[in-house]
ZAMARGU-4260 file (C-alpha; in steps of 0.2 Angstrom, whole numbers, plus 5000, padded with zeros to 4 digits):
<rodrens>
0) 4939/5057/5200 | 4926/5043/5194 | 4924/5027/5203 | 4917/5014/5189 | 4904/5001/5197
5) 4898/4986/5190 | 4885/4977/5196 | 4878/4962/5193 | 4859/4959/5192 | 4845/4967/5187
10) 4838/4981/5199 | 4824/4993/5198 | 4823/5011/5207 | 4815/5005/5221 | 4826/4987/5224
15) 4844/4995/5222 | 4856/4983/5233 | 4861/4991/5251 | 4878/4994/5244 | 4872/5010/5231
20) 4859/5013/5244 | 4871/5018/5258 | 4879/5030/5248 | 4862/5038/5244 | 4853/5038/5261
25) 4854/5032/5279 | 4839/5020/5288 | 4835/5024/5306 | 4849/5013/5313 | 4865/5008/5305
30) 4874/4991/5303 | 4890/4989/5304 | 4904/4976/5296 | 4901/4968/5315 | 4883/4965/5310
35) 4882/4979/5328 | 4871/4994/5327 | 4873/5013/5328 | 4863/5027/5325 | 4858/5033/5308
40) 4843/5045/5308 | 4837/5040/5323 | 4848/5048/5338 | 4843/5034/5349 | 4828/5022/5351
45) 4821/5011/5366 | 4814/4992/5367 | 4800/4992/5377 | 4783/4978/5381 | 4798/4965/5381
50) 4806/4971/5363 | 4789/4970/5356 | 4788/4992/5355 | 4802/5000/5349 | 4801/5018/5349
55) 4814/5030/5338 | 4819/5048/5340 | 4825/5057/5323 | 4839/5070/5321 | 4830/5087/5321
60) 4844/5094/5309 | 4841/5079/5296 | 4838/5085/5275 | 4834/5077/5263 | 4845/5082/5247
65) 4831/5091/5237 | 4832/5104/5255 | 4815/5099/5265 | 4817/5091/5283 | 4815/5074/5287
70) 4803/5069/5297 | 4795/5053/5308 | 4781/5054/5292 | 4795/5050/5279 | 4800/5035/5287
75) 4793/5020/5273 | 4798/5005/5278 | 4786/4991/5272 | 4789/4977/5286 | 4778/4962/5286
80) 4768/4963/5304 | 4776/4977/5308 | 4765/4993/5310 | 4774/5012/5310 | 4765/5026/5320
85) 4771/5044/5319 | 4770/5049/5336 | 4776/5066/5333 | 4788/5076/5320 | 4802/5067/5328
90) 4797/5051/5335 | 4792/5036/5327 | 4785/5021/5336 | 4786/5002/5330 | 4777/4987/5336
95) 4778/4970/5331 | 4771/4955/5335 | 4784/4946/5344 | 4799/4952/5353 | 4814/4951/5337
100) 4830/4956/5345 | 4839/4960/5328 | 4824/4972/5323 | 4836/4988/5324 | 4847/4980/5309
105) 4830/4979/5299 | 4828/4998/5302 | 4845/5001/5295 | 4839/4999/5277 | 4841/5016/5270
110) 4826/5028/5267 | 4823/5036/5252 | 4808/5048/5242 | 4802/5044/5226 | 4815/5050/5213
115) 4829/5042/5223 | 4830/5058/5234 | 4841/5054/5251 | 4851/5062/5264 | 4868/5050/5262
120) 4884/5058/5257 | 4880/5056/5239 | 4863/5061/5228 | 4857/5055/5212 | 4864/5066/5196
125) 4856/5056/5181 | 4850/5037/5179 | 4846/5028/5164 | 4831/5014/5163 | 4828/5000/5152
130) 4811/4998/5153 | 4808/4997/5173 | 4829/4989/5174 | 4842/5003/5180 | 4857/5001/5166
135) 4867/5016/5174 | 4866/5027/5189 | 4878/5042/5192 | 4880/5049/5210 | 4887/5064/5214
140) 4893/5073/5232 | 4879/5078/5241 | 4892/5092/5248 | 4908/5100/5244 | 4919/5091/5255
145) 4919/5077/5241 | 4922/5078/5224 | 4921/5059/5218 | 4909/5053/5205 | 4902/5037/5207
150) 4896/5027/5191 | 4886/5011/5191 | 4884/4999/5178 | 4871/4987/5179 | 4875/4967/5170
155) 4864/4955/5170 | 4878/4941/5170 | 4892/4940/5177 | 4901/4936/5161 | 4894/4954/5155
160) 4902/4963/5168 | 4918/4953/5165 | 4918/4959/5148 | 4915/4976/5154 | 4929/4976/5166
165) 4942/4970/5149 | 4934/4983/5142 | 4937/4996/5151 | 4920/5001/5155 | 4922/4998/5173
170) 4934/4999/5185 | 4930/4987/5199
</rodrens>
């Protein structure tokens, strides 16, 4: 089976909206509907110097889809004031500047390596670019257990992804 996306808005490779991401990858945390937070890659983490230190500890049995492990120096997040120190293959520590309660949702962004490589139930198959603008992007199960194809359309009005839709070009 083939789930048919539209989406509206123009996205490169490196802005794809959280929603095709998740499919993709996990962050270190994730955020649920609840706006709570659970683990992702990180197995657990601890706030420390008043929420200003926030140290993470990574799944040890963590790949990415191209097969290599995932390590603390893949992490990539680019946080304003916030500065990311590999502490070891596993641990990653945090610190910003002031104590930000809601700091683990902004870890829950999903990681990813160049080429869209992730470690999420899905992995990129193909993608198609207009100039630097993604038009479509397939994803296909990362494992066996799921056989669904996911197919993203990319509009840059919501009146093109109506049309779409009457078309048939999309399901949903």
């Amino acid at each position: 089976p083939v789930d048919r996306i539209g989406i509206i808005g123009e996205f490169t490779p490196s802005t794809i909206p959280n929603s095709v991401l998740t499919n993709i990858s996990v962050g270190l945390t994730q955020s649920l509907d609840d706006d709570s937070v659970m683990p992702g890659l990180a197995t657990n983490w601890e706030a420390t110097q008043s929420g200003k230190l926030y140290v993470f500890h990574l799944r040890r049995d963590a790949t990415w889809h191209d097969g290599t492990d995932v390590t603390a120096n893949d992490v990539n997040y680019n946080i304003k004031n916030v500065l990311f120190t590999v502490l070891d293959k596993y641990t990653l520590l945090a610190k910003i500047p002031s104590a930000y309660s809601p700091f683990p949702i902004l870890v829950s962004r999903p990681i990813v390596k160049s080429g869209l490589i992730g470690m999420g139930t899905y992995k990129v198959d193909s993608i198609r670019l207009k100039g630097d603008a993604i038009q479509f992007l397939k994803l296909i199960a990362a494992n066996k257990t799921n056989n669904t194809v996911k197919e993203y359309r990319f509009y840059k009005t919501e009146a093109a992804a109506i049309l779409a839709f009457k078309l048939g070009e999309i399901d949903q």
